[in-house]
C-alpha positions in Angstrom: 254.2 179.4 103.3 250.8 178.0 101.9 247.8 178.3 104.8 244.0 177.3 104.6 241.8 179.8 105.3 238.8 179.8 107.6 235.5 180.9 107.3 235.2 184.5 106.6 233.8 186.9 109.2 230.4 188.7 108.9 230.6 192.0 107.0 228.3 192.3 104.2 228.1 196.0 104.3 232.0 196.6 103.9 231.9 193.6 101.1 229.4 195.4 99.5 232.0 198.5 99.0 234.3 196.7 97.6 232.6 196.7 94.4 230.4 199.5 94.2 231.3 203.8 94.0 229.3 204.3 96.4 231.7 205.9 99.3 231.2 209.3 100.6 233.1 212.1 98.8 234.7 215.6 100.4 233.0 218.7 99.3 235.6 220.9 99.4 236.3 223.9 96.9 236.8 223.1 93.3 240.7 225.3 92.9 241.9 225.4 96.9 244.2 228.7 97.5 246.9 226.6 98.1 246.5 225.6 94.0 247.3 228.6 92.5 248.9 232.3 93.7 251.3 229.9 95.3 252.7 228.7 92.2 256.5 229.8 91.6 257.5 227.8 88.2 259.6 225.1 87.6 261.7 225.5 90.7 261.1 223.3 92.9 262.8 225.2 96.1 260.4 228.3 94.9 257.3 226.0 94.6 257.4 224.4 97.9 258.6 227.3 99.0 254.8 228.5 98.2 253.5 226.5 100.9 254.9 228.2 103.4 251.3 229.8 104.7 249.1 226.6 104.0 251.9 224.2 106.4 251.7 227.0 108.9 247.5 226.8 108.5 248.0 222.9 109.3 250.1 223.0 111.9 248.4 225.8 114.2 244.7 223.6 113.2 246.6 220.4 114.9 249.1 222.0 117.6 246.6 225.2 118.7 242.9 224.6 117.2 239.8 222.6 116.8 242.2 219.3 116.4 244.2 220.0 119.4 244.7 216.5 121.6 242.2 214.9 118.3 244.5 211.9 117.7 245.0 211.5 121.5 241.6 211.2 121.8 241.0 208.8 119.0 243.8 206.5 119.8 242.5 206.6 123.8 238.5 205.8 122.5 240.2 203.2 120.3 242.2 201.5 122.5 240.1 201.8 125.5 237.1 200.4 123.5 239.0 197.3 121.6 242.2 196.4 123.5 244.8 194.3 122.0 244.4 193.2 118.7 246.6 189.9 117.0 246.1 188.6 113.9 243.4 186.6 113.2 241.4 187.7 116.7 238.0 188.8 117.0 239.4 192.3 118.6 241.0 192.8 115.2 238.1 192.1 113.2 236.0 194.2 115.5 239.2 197.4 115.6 238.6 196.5 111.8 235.2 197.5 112.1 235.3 200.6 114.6 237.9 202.2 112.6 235.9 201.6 108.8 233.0 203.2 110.6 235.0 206.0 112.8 236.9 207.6 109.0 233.0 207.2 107.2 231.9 209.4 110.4 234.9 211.8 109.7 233.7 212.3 106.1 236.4 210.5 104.2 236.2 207.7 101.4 236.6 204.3 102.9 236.9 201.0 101.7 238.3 197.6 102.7 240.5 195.9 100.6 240.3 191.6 101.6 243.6 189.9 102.8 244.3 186.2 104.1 246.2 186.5 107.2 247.8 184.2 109.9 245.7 183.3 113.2 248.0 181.9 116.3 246.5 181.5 119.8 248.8 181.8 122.8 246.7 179.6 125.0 247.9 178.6 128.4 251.5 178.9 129.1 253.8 179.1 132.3 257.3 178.8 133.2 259.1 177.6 136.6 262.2 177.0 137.8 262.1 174.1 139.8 266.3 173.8 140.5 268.4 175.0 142.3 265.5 176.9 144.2 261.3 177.2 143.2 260.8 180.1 140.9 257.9 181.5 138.9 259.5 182.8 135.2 257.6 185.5 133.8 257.2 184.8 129.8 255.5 185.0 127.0 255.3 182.9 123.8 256.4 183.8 120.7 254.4 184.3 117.8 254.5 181.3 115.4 255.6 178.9 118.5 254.3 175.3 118.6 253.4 174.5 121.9 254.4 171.8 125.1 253.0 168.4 125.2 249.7 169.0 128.1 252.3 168.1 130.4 254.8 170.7 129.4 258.5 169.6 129.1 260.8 169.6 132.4 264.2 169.6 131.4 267.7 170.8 132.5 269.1 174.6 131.5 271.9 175.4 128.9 272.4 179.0 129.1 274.5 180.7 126.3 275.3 183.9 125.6 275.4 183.7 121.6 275.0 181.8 118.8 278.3 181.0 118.5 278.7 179.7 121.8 275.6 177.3 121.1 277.5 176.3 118.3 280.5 175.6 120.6 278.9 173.6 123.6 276.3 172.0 120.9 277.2 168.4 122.5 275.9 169.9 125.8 272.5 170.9 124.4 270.9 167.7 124.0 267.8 167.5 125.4 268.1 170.6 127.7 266.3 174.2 127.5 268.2 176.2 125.8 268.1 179.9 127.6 269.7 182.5 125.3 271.2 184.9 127.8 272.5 187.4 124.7 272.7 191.4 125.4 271.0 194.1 123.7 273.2 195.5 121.4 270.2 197.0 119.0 266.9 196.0 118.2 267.8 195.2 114.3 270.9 192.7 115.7 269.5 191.5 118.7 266.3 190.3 117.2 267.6 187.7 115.5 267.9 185.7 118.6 264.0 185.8 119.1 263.5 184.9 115.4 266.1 182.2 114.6 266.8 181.0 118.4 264.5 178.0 118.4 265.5 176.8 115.1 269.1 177.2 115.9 268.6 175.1 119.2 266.7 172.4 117.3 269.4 171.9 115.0 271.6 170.9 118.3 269.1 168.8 119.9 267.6 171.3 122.3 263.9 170.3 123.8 262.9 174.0 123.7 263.9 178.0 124.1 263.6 180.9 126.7 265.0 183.8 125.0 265.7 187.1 126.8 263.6 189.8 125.9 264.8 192.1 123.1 264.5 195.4 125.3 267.4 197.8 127.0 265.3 198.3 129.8 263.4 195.6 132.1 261.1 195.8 135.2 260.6 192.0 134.5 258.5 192.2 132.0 258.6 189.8 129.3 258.4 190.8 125.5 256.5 189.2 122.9 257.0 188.9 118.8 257.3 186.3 115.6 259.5 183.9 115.4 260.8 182.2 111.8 261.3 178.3 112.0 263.2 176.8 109.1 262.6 174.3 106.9 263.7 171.3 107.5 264.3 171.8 111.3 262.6 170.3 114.0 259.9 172.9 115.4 260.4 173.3 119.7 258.3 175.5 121.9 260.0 179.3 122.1 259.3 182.1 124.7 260.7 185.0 125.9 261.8 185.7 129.6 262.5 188.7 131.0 266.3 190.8 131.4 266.3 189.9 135.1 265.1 186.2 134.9 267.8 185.6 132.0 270.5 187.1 133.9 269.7 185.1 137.0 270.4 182.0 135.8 272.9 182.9 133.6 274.9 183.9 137.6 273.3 180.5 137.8 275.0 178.4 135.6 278.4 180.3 135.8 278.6 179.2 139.6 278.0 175.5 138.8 274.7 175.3 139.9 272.2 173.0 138.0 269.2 174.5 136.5 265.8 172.7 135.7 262.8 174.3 134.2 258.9 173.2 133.7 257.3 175.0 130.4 254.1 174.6 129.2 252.7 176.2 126.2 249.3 175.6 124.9 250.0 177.1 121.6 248.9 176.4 118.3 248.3 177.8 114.9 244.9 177.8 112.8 244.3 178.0 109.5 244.6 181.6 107.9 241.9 184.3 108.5 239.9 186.5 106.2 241.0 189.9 107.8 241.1 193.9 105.8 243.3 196.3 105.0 241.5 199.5 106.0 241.9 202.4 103.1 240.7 206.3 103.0 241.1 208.8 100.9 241.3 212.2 99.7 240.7 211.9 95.8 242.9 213.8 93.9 241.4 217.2 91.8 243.9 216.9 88.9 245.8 213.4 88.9 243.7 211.3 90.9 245.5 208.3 89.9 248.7 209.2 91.4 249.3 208.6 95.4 250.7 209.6 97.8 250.3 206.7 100.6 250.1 207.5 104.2 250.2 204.8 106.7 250.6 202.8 109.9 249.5 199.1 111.2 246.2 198.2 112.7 246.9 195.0 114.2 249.1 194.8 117.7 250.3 192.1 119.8 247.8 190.0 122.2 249.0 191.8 125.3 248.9 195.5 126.3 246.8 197.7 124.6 248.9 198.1 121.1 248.7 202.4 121.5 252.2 202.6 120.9 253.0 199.9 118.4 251.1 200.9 116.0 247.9 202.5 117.3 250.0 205.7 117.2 251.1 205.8 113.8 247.7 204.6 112.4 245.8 207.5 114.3 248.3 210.0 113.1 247.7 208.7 109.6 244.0 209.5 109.9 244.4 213.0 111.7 246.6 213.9 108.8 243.7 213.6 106.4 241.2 214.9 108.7 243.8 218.2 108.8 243.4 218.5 105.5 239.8 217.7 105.1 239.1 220.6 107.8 241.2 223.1 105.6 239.1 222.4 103.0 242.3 221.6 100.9 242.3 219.1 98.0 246.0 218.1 96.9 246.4 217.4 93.0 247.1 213.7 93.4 244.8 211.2 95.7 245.9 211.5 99.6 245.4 207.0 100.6 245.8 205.9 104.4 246.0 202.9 104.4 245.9 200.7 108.1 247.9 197.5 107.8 246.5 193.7 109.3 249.0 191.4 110.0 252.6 193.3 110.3 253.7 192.2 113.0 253.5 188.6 111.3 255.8 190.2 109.0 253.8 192.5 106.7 251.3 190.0 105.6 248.4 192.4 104.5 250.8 194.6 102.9 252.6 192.1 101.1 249.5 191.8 99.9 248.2 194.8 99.2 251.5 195.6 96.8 250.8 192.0 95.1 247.0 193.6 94.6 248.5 197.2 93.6 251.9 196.7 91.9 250.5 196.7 88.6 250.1 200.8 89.3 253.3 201.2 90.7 254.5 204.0 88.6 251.7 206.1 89.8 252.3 205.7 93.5 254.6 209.5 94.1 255.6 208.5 98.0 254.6 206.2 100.0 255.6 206.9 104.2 255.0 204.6 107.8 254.8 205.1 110.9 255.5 202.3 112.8 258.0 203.8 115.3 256.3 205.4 117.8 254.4 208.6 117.9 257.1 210.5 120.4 258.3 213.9 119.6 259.5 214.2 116.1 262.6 215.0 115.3 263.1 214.3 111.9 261.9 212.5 108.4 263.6 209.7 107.0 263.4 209.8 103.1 264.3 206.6 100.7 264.6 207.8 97.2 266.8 209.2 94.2 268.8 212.4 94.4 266.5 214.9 93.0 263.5 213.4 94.7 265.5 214.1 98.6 266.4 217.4 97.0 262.8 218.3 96.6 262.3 216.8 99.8 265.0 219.0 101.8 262.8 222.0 100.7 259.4 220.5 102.1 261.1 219.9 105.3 261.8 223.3 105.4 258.3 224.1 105.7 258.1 222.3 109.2 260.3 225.1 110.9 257.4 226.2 113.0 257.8 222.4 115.0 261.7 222.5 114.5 261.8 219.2 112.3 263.8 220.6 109.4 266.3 217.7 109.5 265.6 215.2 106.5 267.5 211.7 106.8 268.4 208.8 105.4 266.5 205.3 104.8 262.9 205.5 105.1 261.9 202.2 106.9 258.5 200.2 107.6 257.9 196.7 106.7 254.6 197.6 104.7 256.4 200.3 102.5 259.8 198.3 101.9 258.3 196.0 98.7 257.6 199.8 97.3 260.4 201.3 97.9 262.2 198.1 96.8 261.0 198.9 93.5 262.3 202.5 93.4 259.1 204.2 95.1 260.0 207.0 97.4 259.5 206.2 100.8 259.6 208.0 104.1 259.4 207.4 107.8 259.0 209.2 110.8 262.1 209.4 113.3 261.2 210.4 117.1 262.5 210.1 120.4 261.8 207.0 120.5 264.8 206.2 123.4 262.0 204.5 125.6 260.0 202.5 122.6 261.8 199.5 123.3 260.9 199.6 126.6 257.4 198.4 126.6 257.7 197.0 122.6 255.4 194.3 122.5 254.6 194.0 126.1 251.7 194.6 128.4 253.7 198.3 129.1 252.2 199.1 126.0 249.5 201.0 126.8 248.2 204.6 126.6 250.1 205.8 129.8 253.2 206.5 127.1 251.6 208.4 124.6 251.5 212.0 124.8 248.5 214.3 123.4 251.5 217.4 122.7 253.7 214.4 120.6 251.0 213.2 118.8 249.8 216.7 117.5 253.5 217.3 116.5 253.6 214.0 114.4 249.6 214.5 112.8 251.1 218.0 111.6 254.3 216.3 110.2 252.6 213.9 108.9 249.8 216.5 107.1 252.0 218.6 106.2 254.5 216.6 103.9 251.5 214.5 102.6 249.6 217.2 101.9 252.7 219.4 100.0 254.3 216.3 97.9 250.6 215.5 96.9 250.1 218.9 95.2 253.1 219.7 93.8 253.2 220.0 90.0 255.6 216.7 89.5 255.9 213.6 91.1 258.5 213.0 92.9 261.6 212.0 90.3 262.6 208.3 90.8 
């Protein structure tokens, strides 16, 4: 969808980057150890095998050294310092800022890369129920969401379980608010209630939406996220209510009882920002025009404090090339983090990026995400031809010292998937991430559920399979 842009935020230094060589470099030894006695042939279970002392050298530096609790830390002085940080915000621009500055500190190549991205504003917003008894609704609007007339818009409840149901009592939907009362079945079905709900209302006449929040678990707190309008269908207010509220009225409505509800919603959508991709690097020593792309997302939700979704995985993404940078290790292909703007709008800054990039694709080895939580790993997921996961089965192998020797299917991310669309190996972290869901894109979502032990497991992963599938002799076979 075409958007205007607005006028672009001060930052004449990081401009200036753009288009000059003028970033830091790593001094690090010309031939690293790790370069050449461990060097088996054309083997690749004996090759990786090779690495067997410089994974065990990364791992002890992030579980048991000098970078013990690091990306705790860094996440903690991150998110303590900036907050939350939505698209298009001046928290994003200023997390843009601390983190550009933070990885120059560290020693590392930095650069930002410019991307247009979306810029909604919550405003003011409130729900009530008014009938059969006064209540307040916790909620939250939903990303993309027009808002109420100043007045807001009082109307009768329809609550429905599905939207098939919808479609059965659509002459009863009229001019009501629509509650969708649906259960969590998983995150990847349920969600399509919080996307597509307000559309699918609108198509029946609803005034506007209260969806229940996509989350197993609920101590009445309401979830946030984008929503999708279609084209063509009348656009009506969206939020999300909590478990508890949906449920009640849902015992509500099946008694009989007549529900009314007051919503208002001050929300509204600006033209487009000028917002960054944030990129460091560790330039290759032989092929530094091949990658191998680590990454998470930067921007988070406008409540909370965005440490788990996606603070985490960028931090790890960072300690993995500060592991490497304190080894004094320098892989044969270029190491690239790279933080995201704009995923949760639906990978805007990465879409992006690719567009920008694309035209390189064959020299991108593996690209990998982390957008799932930072909890205890207990395996990788891996996207990519036959040989490439059997090369990959050996560098899991490596990890036995953390007990995360299980390699899976179907890497995952939004920012990777146009790569991997195109036959790029991709990878993704899978953790016990039982309670992520629990305080996904709510004000729960703070630093109180990250653990300093997890994260140091997840940096070392992360380091470690970078680090290894950057240096082999081959790329990765598509």
């Amino acid at each position: 969808m075409a958007r205007q842009s607005r006028a672009p935020f001060l930052m004449s230094l990081s401009v200036l980057l753009l288009v000059c060589d003028c970033h830091p470099r790593i001094v690090v030894d010309s031939m690293p150890e790790s370069n050449n006695a461990s060097w088996k042939g054309s083997d690749s279970a004996a090759e990786v095998a090779g690495y067997v002392d410089v994974a065990k050298r990364i791992i002890d530096l992030a579980l048991f050294g000098a970078a013990q609790n690091r990306s705790y830390r860094r996440l903690a002085d991150f998110t303590d310092t900036i907050g939350n940080r939505v698209s298009g915000s001046k928290n994003l621009e200023k997390a843009i800022n601390y983190m550009y500055d933070a990885m120059r500190q560290d020693g590392l190549d930095v650069h930002l890369e410019p991307v247009k991205i979306p810029h909604w504003v919550r405003g003011e917003e409130s729900a009530e129920m008014i009938e059969p008894r006064p209540k307040h609704l916790a909620m939250l609007g939903l990303g993309s969401s027009v808002g109420t007339p100043p007045e807001g818009i009082t109307a009768e409840v329809l609550v429905v379980q599905s939207f098939e149901e919808l479609k059965r009592r659509a002459g009863e939907a009229a001019g009501k608010i629509v509650v969708f009362n649906q259960p969590f079945v998983s995150y990847s079905e349920t969600v399509a209630y919080r996307a597509f709900g307000a559309s699918e209302a609108a198509k029946v006449g609803a005034l506007a939406t209260l969806i229940r929040s996509i989350t197993p678990f609920s101590i009445n707190s309401p979830h946030t996220g984008w929503q999708d309008y279609q084209n063509g269908v009348k656009q009506i207010p969206t939020a999300c209510i909590t478990v508890e509220d949906a449920e009640l009225m849902a015992r509500m409505a099946q008694r009989g009882q007549r529900i009314v509800v007051r919503l208002t919603m001050g929300a509204k959508t600006l033209p487009d920002a000028d917002s960054f991709n944030t990129v460091a690097e560790i330039k290759g020593w032989q092929h530094p025009e091949q990658v191998v792309l680590l990454s998470g997302h930067l921007d988070s939700w406008d409540v909370g404090q965005g440490a788990m979704d996606d603070g985490g995985g960028a931090m790890i993404s960072w300690e993995a090339l500060s592991l490497i940078k304190d080894l004094r290790l320098r892989p044969r292909r270029t190491l690239r983090v790279v933080l995201w703007t704009a995923e949760e709008q639906g990978g805007v800054g990465a879409q992006q990026y690719y567009n920008l990039h694309k035209v390189n694709v064959s020299n991108f080895d593996l690209v990998m995400e982390s957008d799932l939580g930072t909890f205890t790993p207990l395996a990788l997921q891996f996207t990519g031809s036959d040989a490439a996961r059997m090369v990959m089965e050996e560098v899991v192998k490596l990890l036995a010292p953390i007990n995360v020797t299980r390699l899976e299917s179907h890497g995952e991310g939004t920012d990777i998937s146009p790569w991997m669309e195109t036959g790029v190996p991709g990878a993704s972290l899978h953790v016990a991430d039982d309670r992520y869901f629990w305080f996904h894109h709510t004000e729960g979502d703070t630093m109180t559920v990250q653990d300093p032990r997890e994260m140091d497991l997840c940096s070392a992963l992360w380091a470690v399979v970078a680090y290894v599938v950057a240096d082999l002799q081959e790329m990765l076979p598509r």
